[in-house]
Every structure is written in structure tokens, then in C-alpha cells.
N, C-alpha and C positions, 0 to 999 in steps of 0.2 A: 932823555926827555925830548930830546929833536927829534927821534925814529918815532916815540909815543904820537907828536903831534905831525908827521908826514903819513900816518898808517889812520890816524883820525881823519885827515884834509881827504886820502884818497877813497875811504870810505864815505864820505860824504859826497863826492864828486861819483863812488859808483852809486849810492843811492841815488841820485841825480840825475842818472846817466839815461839816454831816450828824453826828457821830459822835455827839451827845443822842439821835437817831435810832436807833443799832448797837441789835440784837436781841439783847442777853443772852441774855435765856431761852435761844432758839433754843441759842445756843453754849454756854450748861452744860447742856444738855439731850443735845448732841453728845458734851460731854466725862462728862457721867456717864455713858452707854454705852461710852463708851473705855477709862473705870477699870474698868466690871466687864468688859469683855472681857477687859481687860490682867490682874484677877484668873483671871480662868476661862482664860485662855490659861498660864498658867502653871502653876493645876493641871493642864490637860492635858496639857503638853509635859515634866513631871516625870520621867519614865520615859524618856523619849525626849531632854532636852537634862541634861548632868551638867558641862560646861566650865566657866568660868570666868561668874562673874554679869554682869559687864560689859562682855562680848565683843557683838560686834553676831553673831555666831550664834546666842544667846539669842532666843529666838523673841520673850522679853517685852520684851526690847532695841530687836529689830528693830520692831516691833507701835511701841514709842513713840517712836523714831526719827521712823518714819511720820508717827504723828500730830502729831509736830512740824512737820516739813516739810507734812502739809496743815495745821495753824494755820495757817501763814505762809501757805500758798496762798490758804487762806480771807479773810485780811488784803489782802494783795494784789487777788484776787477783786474786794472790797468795795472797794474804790480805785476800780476802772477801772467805768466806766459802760457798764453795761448793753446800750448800744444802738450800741458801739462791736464789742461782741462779736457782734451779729447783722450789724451791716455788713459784717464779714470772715467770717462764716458762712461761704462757700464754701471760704476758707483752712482752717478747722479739719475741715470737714465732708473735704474731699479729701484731708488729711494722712491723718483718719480711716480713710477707704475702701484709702489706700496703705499704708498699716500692719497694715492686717486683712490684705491680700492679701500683702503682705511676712511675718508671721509663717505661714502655710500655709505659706511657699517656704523659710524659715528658720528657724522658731520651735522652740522646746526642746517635745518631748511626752513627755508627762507623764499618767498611768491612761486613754491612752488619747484622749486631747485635744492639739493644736496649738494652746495660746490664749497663749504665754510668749515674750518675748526675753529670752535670758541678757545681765545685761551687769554683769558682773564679780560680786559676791554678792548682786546685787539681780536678782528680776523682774521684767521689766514687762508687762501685762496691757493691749495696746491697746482691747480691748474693753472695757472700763470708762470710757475718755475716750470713745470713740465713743457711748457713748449718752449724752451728756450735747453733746456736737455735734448729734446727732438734733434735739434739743430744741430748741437752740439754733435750726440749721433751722427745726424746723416755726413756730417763734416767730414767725422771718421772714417765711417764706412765707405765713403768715395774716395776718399785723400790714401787709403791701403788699397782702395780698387784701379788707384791711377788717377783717380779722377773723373772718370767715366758712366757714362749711366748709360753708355750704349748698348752694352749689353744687356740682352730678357732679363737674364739671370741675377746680374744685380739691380735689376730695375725692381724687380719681387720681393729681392731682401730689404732694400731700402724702405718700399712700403710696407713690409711687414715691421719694418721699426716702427711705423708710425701709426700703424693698423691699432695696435692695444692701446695706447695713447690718445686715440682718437676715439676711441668706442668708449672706452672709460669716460671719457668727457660725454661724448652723447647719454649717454644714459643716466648723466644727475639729475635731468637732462641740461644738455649744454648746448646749445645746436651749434650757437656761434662760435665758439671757443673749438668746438669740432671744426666748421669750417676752415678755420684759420688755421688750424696745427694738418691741416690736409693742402691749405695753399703754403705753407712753407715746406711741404715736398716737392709740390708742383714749382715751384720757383727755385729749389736747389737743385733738382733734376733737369731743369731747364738747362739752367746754365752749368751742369755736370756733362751736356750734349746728349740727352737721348732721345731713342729714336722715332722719330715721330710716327711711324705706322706701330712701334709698341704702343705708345702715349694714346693715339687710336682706338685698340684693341683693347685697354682698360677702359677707356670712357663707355666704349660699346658695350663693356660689362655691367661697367655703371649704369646706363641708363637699363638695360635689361634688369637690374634687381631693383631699381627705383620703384616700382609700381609697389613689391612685396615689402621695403621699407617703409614705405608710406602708410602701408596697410597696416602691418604689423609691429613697428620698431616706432613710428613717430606719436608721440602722445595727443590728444584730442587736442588739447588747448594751443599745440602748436599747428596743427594743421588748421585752427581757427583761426593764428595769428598769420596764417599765409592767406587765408582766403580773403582776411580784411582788405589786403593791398587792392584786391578789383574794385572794394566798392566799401570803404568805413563808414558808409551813413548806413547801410544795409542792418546793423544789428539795433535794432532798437534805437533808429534815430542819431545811433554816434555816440548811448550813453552807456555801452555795453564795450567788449573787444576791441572796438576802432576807435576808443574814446581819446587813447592814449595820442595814436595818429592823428585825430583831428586836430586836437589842443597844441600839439608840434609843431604840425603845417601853419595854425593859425598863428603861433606866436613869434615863425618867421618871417612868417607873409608880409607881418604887422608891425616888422621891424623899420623895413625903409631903407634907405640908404644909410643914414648915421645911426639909426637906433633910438630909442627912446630912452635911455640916460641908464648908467648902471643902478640897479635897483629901483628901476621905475616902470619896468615894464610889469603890465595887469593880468595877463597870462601867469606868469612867475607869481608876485606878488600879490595875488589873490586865489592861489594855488588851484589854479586850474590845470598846473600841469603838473605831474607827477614825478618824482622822482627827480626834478632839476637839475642835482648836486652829481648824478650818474650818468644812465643812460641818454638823460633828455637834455644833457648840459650845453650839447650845440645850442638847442632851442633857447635856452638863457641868452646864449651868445646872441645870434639871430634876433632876439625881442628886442635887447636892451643897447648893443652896437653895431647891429647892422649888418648892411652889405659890407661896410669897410672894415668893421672889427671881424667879418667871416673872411673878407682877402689879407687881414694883419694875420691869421690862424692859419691860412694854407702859407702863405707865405714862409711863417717858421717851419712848416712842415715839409715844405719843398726843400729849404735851407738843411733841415735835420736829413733830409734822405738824400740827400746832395752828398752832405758828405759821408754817408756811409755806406754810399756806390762807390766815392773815391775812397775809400779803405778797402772797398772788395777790387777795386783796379789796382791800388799798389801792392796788395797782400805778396808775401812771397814764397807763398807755395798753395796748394788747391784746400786746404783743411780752412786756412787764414779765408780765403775766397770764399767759400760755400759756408763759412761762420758770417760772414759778412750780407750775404746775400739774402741770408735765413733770417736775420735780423730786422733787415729794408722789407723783406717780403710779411714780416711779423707787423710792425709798425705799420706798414702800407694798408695790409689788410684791416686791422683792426680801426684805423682812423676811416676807411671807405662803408665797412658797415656801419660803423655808432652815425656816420653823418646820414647815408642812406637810407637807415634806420628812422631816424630826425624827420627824414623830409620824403617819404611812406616809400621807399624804394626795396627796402627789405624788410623782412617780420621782426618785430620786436625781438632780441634774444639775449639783453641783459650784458652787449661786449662796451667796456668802457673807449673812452676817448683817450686816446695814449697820452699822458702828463698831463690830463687838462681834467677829467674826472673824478671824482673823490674815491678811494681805493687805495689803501696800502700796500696791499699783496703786489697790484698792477703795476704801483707807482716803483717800489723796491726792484719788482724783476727786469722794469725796461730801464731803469739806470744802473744795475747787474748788466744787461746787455750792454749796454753803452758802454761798462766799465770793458767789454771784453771785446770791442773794436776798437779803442783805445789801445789796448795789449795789442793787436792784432797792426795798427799803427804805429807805434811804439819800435816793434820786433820788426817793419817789413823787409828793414835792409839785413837782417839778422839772415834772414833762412828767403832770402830772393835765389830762386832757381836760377841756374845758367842756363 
């Protein structure tokens, strides 16, 4: 009976084991962007949802739903070690690539885009897991290369990981979801060390095929949604393509310093702006709390990527770093377009606002990530290089 409860207490103590380790901060710095999206989604959706408040139709239902299910992920995440998820890289990475090409052939479209599977009242957004398998990848592929991106030669394989990944997404079309799963190369290669007269020598390539992508690869509606940025009164007075940018700018402008009270601003609440609860949800923020409730938002966001620059500083080996890196540079990215976007500095392209935008698919995979800098935290005195 004694041995029964000393083999009990030590398994408990090993399940245990790492968690003085778990990043707090990190996780209420996640969960205070969650409450004020879960506020700002509900003034938004006011006009738009009237049912019952505890129906999972409630958009502010569903939004916490979500973030339930990734807590758990994130928990989970943080269990499984690190370096179990780059061994099977190629399982996740190939579900990835078969899912992107599965929603093209079957996916629900929606303003214009193929990025959705219906499956039952939920959708799923395979593009959001696949850039976080990207990462995962490139982890790999550098962490078996040394670490390195010095080299041409791996600098080619590396983008060729990300090459089908990112084509697949342009052509639902995606632009922004492309953009981003192409700056977390540029940001793991970065700090993998390469070299910069390669780094060079793609861009020169880049901009050389830019004229014949534009031409031929980018769809009408998006090259209309670039030209707005010069001038959004230009289309028919601002009630055509730049409607969306006008109604943005105007119900930042119109904020103030404090804001004009949650669910009181007339931009929102007289829906003149579209889509609130997603892409335009800074603008909610901006109408209704201001300059100050936009510095409460960067604030947690500096705090969330604060510390998951110090999990790619203490990681303890190059796989743990470059998973680290790709995550900060995932978040980073995505939070700088939906705001950009907001406030007419980039083309509309439909990238949500990281935990603050209404979105399952987004909200599950960045507390999945979170779950796996946690591991990456958790393990770093485990596998700390000499």
C-alpha cells in the first residue's frame, strides 16, 4: 500500500514537473486581448445578432467557445515536447498542403474567397494551421542544417518549403495570409544568419517577376483594392471599393482620446461599417475607446511578444529558437496588417486581428502556438546546448 501511494505522489510530481516554468504573463496577456475582442465583438454584432444570448449563434458565444477549445489546445501544446512536433513535420506539413488543395476543390466561398470548410455550424480555416506547420518546417530544416541559412543551397530548400504553402493561399485568393506565411521565412532566415547578398538576389528576382504577377496572377478586384490606397474618394465618391477605407479612417478619426463609450459609437452602430466583428474590428476599438483603449491593445501586444522573444532567447537548441521566432514573426505580422488595413495603409485582404477578431480557425491556431512556446519554455534547460 506504501509503494502503491509513493509511485502515485511521484507520478503526480512528474506530471507536474516544468510547470514553476509556464509563462503566465504570456497567457494573460493572450486572455486580455480575448476579453476586449469578446467586448468589441459584441458591440459590433448588436445589430446584426438579436437571438437568444446563449445560443452558440451569438457570435460572442461562439468567439468564447473558441477560446476555450484553444486554452485547452494551448495546455495540451505545452505537454508535448517540442521536438516531437518537428520529427513529424512532414505529417503536419502534408495534411497542411492536402487541405489547402482540398478547400479550392470543396471549400464554402465567401466575398469572393475559397479559404472555408463547412462542417456543421463551425468553420474551418485550413490556412491558419498551415502557417504554423511552415514554421514548424523551417524549424526543422535549419535545426538538421546547423542552424544555418548561410548557405544558397539551403536558403532555396527553405523557400521551397514555403513556396506551395504560400501559392496555395494566394490563389483562394489570399493575398494576406500569403504575405505573412512568406514574412515568417523572411524572419526565420533572418535569424538562421543568411546572407545577405543572397537575401539580395531573391528580392531582385522578386521584383523582376512582380510586373507579370500583377498582370497575370493577381485578380481584378485586388488590384482595385491596391489602387484605392492613392485615392478612396476616386471610385464613385467613396461609395464603391474605398467605401470600406473611408468608414475605417472615419470611425477612428472620430474616436478621440477616450472614445465615445462602448457600443455607442455611430460608425458601428448604424452600420456603416462593415464587417466590425473581423477585419474592421480595430475600427470598433478606435470609435468607441479611443486613443487610450488603442495604447491598452498595443500594450498587451508588446507584452505577448515580449515574451515570446524571451522563449526564442532561452530556447535550448536552434529548432526551440527558429519555432519561437516564427511565431513572434506570425503574430507580429498579422496584428501590423488588420491595423494598417484599418487605417488605409494596406489593401483590404480579410487577415484577422490576432485574439481580438471573431474567427475560430485563427483564434484555436494562435493558442496552438502559444501552446508550443510554452513546450519550447517549459523543455529549455532540457536540451540547452553547451
Amino acid at each position: 500500500m506504501t509503494a502503491v501511494l509513493r509511485r502515485s505522489r511521484l507520478d503526480a510530481r512528474a506530471a507536474f514537473r516544468g510547470w514553476d516554468r509556464f509563462d503566465a504573463v504570456m497567457t494573460l496577456a493572450a486572455l486580455g486581448l480575448v476579453v476586449l475582442g469578446l467586448l468589441l465583438i459584441h458591440s459590433g454584432s448588436r445589430n446584426e445578432y438579436s437571438g437568444p444570448a446563449l445560443s452558440f449563434a451569438n457570435p460572442v458565444v461562439k468567439q468564447l467557445v473558441f477560446a476555450l477549445v484553444g486554452l485547452g489546445a494551448m495546455l495540451v501544446m505545452s505537454r508535448v515536447d517540442y521536438h516531437r512536433l518537428t520529427h513529424y513535420w512532414w505529417l503536419w506539413y502534408g495534411l497542411s498542403l492536402l487541405a489547402l488543395v482540398a478547400v479550392l476543390i470543396v471549400g464554402q466561398t465567401q466575398f469572393g474567397s475559397t479559404r472555408w470548410f463547412d462542417i456543421g455550424p463551425v468553420q474551418v480555416q485550413p490556412s491558419e494551421f498551415a502557417k504554423v506547420a511552415v514554421i514548424v518546417a523551417l524549424a526543422r530544416f535549419f535545426a538538421d542544417y546547423g542552424g544555418d541559412a548561410r548557405d544558397l543551397r539551403a536558403l532555396l530548400v527553405s523557400l521551397a518549403i514555403v513556396v506551395p504553402v504560400a501559392l496555395l493561399i494566394f490563389v483562394e485568393p489570399d493575398l494576406g495570409t500569403a504575405a505573412v506565411t512568406i514574412a515568417i521565412w523572411l524572419g526565420v532566415v533572418v535569424v538562421a544568419g543568411v546572407n545577405r547578398s543572397h537575401l539580395a538576389l531573391l528580392a531582385a528576382v522578386c521584383l523582376a517577376a512582380a510586373p507579370f504577377v500583377w498582370t497575370f496572377a493577381v485578380a481584378d478586384y485586388q488590384v482595385e483594392r491596391v489602387s484605392i490606397l492613392v485615392d478612396p474618394y476616386r471610385d464613385q465618391g467613396g461609395l464603391g471599393a474605398g467605401y470600406n477605407v473611408i468608414q475605417a479612417e472615419t470611425a477612428i478619426g472620430s474616436g478621440g482620446l477616450l472614445g465615445k463609450g462602448l457600443g455607442n459609437g455611430e460608425q458601428t452602430q448604424l452600420e456603416f461599417l462593415k464587417v466590425p466583428t473581423k477585419d474592421f474590428i480595430f475600427s470598433v476599438l478606435g470609435e468607441e475607446l479611443g486613443f487610450a483603449g488603442a495604447m491598452g491593445l498595443f500594450a498587451l501586444y508588446i507584452l505577448l511578444l515580449w515574451r515570446g522573444i524571451r522563449a526564442a532567447q532561452i530556447a535550448g537548441d536552434a529548432a526551440g529558437q527558429l519555432i519561437a521566432v516564427g511565431i513572434v514573426v506570425l503574430i507580429l505580422t498579422q496584428t501590423f496588417i488588420n491595423i494598417a488595413v484599418n487605417v488605409g495603409l494596406f489593401p483590404v485582404t480579410g487577415i484577422p486581428l490576432p485574439f481580438v477578431s471573431q474567427g475560430g480557425s485563427s483564434l484555436v491556431a494562435l493558442f496552438a502556438s502559444l501552446g508550443i512556446l510554452q513546450s519550447i519554455i517549459l523543455r529549455h534547460r532540457s536540451y540547452r546546448q553547451v
